[in-house]
Residue frames as a rotation matrix with the C-alpha (Angstrom) as fourth column:
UNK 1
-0.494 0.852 0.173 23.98
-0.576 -0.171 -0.800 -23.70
-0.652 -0.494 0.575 -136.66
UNK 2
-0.838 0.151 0.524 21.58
0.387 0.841 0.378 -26.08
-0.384 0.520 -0.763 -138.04
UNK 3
-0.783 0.505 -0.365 19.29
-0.623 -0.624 0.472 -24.44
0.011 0.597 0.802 -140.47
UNK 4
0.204 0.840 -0.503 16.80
-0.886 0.377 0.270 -27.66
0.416 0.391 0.821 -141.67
UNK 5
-0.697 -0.174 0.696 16.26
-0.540 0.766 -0.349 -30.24
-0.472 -0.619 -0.628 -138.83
UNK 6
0.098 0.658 -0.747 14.35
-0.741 0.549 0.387 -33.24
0.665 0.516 0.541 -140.83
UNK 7
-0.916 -0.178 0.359 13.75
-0.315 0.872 -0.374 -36.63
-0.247 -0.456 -0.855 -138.17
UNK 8
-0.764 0.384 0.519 11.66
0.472 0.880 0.045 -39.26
-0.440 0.279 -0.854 -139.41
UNK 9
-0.319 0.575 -0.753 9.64
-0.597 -0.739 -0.312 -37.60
-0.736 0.350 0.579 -142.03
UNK 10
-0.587 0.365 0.723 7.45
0.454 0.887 -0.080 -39.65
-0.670 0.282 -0.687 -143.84
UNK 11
-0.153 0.861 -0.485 4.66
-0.555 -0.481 -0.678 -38.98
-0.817 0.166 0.552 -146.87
UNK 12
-0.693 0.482 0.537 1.86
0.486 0.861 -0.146 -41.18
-0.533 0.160 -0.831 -148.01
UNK 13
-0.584 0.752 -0.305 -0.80
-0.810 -0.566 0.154 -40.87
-0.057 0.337 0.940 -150.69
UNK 14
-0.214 0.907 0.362 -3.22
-0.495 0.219 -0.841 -42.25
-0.842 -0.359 0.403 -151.68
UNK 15
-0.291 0.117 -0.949 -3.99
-0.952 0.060 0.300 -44.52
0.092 0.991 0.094 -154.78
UNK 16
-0.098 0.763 -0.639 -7.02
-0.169 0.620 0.766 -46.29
0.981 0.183 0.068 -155.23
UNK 17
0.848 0.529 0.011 -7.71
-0.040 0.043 0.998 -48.05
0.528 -0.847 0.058 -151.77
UNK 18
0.288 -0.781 -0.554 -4.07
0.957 0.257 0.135 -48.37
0.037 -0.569 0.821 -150.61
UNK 19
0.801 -0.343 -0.491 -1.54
0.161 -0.667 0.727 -46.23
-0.577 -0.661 -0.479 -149.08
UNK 20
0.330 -0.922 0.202 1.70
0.900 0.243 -0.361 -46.16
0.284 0.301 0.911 -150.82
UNK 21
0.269 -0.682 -0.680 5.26
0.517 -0.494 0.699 -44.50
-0.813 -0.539 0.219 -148.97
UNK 22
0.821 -0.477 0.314 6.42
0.029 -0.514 -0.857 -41.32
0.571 0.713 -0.408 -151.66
UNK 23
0.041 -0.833 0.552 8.85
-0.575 -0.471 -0.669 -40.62
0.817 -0.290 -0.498 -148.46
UNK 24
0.924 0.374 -0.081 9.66
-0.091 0.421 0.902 -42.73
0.372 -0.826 0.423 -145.16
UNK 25
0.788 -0.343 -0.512 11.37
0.614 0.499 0.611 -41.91
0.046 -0.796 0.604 -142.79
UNK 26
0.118 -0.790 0.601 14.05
0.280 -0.555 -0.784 -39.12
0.953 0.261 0.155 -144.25
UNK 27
0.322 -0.647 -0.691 16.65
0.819 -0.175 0.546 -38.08
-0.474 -0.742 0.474 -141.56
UNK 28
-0.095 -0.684 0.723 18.71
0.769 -0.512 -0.384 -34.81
0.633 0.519 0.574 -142.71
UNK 29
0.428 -0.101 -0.898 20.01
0.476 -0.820 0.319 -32.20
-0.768 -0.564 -0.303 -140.82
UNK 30
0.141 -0.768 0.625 21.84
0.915 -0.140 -0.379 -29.38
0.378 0.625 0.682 -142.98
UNK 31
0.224 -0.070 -0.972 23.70
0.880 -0.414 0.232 -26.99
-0.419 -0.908 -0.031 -141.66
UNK 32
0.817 -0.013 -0.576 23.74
-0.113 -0.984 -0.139 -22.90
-0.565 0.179 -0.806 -142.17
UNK 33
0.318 -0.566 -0.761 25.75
-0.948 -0.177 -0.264 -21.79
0.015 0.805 -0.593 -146.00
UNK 34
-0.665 -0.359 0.655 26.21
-0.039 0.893 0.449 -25.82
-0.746 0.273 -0.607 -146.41
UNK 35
-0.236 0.308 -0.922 25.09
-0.967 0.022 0.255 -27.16
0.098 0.951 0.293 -150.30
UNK 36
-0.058 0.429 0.902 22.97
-0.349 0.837 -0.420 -30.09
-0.935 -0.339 0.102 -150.63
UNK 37
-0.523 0.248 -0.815 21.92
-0.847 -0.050 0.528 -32.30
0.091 0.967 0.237 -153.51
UNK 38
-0.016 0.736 0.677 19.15
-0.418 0.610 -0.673 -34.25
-0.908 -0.294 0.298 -154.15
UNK 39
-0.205 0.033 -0.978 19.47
-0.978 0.035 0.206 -36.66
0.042 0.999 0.025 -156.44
UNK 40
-0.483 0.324 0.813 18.14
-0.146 0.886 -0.440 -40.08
-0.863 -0.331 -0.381 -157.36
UNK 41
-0.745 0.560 0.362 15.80
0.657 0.520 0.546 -41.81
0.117 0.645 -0.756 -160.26
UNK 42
-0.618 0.780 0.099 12.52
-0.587 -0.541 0.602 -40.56
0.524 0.314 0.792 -161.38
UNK 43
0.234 0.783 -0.576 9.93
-0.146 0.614 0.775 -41.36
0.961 -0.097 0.258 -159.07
UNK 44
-0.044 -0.998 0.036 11.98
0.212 -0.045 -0.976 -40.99
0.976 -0.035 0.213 -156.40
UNK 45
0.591 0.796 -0.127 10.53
0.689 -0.417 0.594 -38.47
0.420 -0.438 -0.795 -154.25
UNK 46
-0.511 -0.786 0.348 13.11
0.823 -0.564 -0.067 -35.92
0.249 0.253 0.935 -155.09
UNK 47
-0.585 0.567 0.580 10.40
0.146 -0.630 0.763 -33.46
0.798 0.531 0.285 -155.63
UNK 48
0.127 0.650 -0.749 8.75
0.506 0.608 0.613 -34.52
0.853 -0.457 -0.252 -152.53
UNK 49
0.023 -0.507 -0.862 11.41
0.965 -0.214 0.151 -33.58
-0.261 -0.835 0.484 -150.42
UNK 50
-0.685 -0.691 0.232 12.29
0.692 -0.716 -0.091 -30.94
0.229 0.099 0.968 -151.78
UNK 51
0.191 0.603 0.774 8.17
-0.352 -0.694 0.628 -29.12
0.916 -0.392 0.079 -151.48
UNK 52
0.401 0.286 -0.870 8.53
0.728 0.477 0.492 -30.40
0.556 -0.831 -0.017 -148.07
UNK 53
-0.639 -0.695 -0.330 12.24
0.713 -0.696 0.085 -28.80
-0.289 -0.181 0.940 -146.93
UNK 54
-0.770 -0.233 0.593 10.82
0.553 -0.707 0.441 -25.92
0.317 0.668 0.673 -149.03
UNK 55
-0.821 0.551 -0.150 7.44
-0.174 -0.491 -0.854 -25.32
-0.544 -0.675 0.498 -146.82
UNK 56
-0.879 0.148 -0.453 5.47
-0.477 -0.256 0.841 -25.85
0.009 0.955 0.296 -150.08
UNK 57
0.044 0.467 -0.883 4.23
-0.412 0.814 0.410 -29.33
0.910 0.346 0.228 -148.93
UNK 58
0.277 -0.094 0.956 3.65
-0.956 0.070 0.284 -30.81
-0.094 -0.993 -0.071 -145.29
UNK 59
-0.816 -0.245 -0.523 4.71
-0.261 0.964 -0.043 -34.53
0.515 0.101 -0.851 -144.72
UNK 60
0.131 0.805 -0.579 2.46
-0.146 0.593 0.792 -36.92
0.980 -0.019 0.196 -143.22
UNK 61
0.854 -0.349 -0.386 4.48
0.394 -0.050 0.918 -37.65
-0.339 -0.936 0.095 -140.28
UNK 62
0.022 -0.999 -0.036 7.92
0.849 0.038 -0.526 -36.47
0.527 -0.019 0.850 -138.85
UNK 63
0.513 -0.120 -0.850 9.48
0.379 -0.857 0.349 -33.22
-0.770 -0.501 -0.395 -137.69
UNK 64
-0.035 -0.553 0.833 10.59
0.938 -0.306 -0.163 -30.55
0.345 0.775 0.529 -139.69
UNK 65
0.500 -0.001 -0.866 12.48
0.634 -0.681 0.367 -27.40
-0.591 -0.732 -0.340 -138.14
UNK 66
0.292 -0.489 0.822 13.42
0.664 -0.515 -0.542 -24.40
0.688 0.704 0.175 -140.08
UNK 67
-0.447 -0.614 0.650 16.42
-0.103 -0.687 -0.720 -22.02
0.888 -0.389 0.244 -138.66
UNK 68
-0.909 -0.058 -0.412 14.71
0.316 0.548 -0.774 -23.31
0.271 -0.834 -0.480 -135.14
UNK 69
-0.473 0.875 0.103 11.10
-0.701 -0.302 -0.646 -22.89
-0.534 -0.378 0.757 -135.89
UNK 70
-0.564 0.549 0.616 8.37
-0.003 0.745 -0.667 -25.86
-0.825 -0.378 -0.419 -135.65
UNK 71
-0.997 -0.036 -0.066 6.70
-0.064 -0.048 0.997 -26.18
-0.039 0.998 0.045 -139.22
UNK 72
-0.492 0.871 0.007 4.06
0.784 0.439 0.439 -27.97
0.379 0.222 -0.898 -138.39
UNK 73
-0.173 0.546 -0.820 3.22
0.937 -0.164 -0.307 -24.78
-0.303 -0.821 -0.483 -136.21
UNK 74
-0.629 -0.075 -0.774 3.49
-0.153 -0.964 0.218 -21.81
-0.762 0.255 0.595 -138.47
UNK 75
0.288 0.957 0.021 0.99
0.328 -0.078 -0.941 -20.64
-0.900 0.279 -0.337 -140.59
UNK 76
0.543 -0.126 0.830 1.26
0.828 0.246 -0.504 -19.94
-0.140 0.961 0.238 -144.62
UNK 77
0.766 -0.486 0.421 2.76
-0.219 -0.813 -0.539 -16.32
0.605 0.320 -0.729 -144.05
UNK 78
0.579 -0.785 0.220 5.29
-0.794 -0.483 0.369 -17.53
-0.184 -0.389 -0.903 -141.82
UNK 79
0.489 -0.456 0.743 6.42
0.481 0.852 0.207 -19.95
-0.728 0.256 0.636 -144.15
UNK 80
0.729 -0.062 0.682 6.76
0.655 -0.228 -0.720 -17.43
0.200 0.972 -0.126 -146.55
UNK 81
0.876 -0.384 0.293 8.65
-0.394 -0.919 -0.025 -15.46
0.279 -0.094 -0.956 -144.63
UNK 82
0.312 -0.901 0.300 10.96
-0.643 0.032 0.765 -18.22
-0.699 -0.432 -0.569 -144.13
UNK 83
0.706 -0.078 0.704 11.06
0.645 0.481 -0.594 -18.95
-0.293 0.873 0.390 -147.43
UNK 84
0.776 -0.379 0.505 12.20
0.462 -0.206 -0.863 -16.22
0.430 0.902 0.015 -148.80
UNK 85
0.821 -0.571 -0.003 14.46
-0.526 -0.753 -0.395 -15.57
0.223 0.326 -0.919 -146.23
UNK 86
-0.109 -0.923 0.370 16.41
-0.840 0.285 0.462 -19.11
-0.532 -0.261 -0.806 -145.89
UNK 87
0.040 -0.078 0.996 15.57
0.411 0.910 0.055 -21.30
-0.911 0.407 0.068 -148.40
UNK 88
-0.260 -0.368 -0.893 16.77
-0.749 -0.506 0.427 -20.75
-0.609 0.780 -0.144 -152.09
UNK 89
0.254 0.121 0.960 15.71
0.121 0.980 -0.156 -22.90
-0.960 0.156 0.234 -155.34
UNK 90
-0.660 -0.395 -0.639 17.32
-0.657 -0.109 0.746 -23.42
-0.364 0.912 -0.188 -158.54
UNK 91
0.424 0.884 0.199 13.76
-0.491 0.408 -0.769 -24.68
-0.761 0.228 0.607 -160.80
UNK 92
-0.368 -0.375 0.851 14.37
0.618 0.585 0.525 -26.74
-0.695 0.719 0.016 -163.84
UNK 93
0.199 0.758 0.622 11.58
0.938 -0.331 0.103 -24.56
0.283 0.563 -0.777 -165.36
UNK 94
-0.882 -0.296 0.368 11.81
0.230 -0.950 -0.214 -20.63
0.413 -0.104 0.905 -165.11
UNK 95
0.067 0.824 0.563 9.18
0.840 -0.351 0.414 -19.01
0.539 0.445 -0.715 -163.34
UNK 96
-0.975 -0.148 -0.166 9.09
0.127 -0.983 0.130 -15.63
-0.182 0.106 0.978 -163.96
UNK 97
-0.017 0.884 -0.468 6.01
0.431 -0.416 -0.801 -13.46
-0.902 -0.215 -0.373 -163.79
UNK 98
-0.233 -0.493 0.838 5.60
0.952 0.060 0.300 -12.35
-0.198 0.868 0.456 -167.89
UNK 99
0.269 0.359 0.894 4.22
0.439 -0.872 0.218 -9.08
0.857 0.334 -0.392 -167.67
UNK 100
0.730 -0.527 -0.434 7.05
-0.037 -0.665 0.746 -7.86
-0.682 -0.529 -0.505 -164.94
UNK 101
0.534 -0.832 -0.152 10.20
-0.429 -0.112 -0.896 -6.66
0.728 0.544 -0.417 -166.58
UNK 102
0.191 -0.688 -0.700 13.56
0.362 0.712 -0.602 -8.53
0.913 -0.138 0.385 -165.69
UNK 103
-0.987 -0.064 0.151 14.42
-0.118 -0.361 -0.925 -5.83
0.113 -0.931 0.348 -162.54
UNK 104
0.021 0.699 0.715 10.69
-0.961 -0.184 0.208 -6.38
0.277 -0.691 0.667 -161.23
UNK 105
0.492 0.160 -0.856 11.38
-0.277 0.961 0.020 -10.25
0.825 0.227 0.517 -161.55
UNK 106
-0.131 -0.895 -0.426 14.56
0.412 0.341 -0.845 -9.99
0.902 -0.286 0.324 -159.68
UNK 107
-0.743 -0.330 0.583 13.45
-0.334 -0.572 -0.749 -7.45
0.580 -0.751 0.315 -157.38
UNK 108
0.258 0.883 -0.391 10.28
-0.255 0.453 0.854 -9.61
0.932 -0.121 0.342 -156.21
UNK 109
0.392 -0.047 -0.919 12.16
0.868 0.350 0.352 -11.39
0.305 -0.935 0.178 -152.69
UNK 110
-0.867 -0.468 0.174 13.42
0.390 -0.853 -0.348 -7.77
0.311 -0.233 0.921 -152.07
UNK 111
-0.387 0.662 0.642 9.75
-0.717 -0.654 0.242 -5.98
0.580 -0.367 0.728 -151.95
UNK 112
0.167 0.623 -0.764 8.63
0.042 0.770 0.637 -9.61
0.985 -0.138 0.103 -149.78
UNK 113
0.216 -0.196 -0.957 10.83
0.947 0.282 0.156 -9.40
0.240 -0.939 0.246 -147.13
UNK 114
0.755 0.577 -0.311 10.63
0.652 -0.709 0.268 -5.37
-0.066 -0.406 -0.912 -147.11
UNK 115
-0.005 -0.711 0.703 13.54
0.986 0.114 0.123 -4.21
-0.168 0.693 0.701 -148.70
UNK 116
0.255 0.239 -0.937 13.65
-0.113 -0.955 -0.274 0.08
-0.960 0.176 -0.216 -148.69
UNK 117
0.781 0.591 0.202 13.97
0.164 0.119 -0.979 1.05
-0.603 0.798 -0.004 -152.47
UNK 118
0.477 -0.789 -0.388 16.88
-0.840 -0.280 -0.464 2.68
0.257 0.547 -0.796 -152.67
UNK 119
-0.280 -0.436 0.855 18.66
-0.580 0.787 0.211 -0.92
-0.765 -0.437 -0.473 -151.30
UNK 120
0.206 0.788 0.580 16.41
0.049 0.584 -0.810 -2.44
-0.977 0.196 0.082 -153.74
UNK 121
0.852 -0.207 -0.480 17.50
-0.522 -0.375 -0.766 -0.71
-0.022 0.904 -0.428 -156.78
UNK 122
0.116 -0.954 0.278 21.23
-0.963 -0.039 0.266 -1.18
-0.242 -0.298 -0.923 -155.47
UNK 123
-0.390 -0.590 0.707 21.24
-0.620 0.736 0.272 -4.73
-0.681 -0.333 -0.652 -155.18
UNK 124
0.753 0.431 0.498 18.73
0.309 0.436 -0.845 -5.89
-0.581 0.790 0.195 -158.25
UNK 125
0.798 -0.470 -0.376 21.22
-0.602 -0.629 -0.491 -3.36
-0.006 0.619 -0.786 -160.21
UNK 126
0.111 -0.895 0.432 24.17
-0.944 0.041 0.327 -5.22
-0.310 -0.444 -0.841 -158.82
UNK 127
-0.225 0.172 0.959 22.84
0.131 0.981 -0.146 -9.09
-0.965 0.093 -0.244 -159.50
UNK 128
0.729 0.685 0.014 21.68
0.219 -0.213 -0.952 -7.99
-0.649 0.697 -0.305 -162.57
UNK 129
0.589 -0.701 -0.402 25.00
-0.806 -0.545 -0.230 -6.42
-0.058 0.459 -0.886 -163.64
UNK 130
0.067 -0.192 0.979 26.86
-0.531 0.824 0.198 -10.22
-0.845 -0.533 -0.047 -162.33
UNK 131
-0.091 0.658 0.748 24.88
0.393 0.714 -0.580 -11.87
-0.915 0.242 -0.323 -165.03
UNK 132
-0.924 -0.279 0.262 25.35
0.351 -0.343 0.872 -9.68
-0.153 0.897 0.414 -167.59
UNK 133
-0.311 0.923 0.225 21.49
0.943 0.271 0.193 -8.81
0.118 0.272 -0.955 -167.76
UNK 134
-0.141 0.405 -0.903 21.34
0.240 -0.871 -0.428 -4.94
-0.961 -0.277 0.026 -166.59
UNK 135
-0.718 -0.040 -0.695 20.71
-0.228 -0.930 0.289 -4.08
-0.658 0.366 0.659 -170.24
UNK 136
-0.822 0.543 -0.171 18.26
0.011 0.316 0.949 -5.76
0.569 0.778 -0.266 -170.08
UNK 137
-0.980 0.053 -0.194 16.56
0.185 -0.142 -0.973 -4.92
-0.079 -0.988 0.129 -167.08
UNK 138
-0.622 0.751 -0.224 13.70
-0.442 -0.572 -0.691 -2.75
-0.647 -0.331 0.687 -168.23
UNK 139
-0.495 0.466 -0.733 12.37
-0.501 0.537 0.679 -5.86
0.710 0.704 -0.032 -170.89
UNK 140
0.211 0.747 0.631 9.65
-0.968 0.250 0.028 -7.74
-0.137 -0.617 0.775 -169.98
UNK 141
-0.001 -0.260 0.965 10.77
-0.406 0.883 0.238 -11.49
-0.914 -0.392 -0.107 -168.28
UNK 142
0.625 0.282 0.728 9.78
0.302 0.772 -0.559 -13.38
-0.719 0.569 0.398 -171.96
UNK 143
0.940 0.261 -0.218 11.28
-0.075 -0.466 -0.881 -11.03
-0.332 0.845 -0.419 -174.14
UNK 144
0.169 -0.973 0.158 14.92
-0.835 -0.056 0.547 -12.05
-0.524 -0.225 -0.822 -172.83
C-alpha cells in the first residue's frame, strides 16, 4: 500500500520582489514499513520536504496524499492525527517537553492518539526498558 503519494509538488517563497523555487516539482511515492532518506547539501530543501511529507508545511502547488487522504483537504487536527499515527521523525535536535519526566515524554503519542493507561504504562515501560532508560523514567526530560 502506498502510504505518501507526492506528484508534482512544488514550493516558492518569497525574497524581495522575486519568487525563488525551495521545491519543484518532487515526485515520491513511498510505500507502507519502507525507509526513506533525504539527503542532499545545505540549502537544499531537505527540510522543506520533509515539513511538507510531515503535514507541518503545505507546498505551493502539487498533490500530497497521506495513507489515502487529500492534504490539502484536512484540517490541523486531522493532520495531527495522521501524524502521530503514520509519520515518524528522527530530529537532529531533541525536543522534549522539560518539565515532563522521561515516561511523560515518551508517553505523549500514546495519550494523542488515545491510548487506555494501563496499555500506556505497558508499552512506555517496554520502550523505555529497550533503551536502557526505565531507571530513569521518573527524571525530568533535562536531567537525563
Amino acid at each position: 500500500m502506498c502510504l505518501i503519494k507526492c506528484h508534482g509538488i512544488s514550493k516558492e517563497v518569497s525574497v524581495g520582489t522575486h519568487k525563488k523555487y525551495i521545491l519543484k516539482d518532487i515526485n515520491l511515492d513511498i510505500e507502507e514499513a519502507e525507509y526513506i532518506a533525504v539527503i542532499g547539501h545545505s540549502g537544499s530543501g531537505k527540510s522543506s520536504l520533509m515539513n511538507i511529507l510531515g503535514l507541518i508545511d503545505v507546498p505551493t502547488s502539487g498533490y500530497l496524499e497521506i495513507s489515502g487522504h487529500d492534504s490539502g483537504k484536512l484540517n490541523d487536527k486531522s493532520k495531527s492525527l495522521l501524524r502521530n499515527k503514520y509519520i515518524g521523525y528522527v530530529f537532529q535536535s531533541f525536543y522534549l517537553e522539560p518539565s515532563y519526566t522521561v515516561f511523560q515524554n515518551v508517553q505523549m503519542p500514546l495519550l494523542i492518539n488515545g491510548t487506555d493507561k494501563t496499555q500506556r504504562n505497558q508499552k512506555v515501560s517496554e520502550a523505555l526498558s529497550k533503551v536502557g532508560l526505565l531507571d530513569k523514567a521518573n527524571q525530568l526530560s533535562y536531567e537525563i
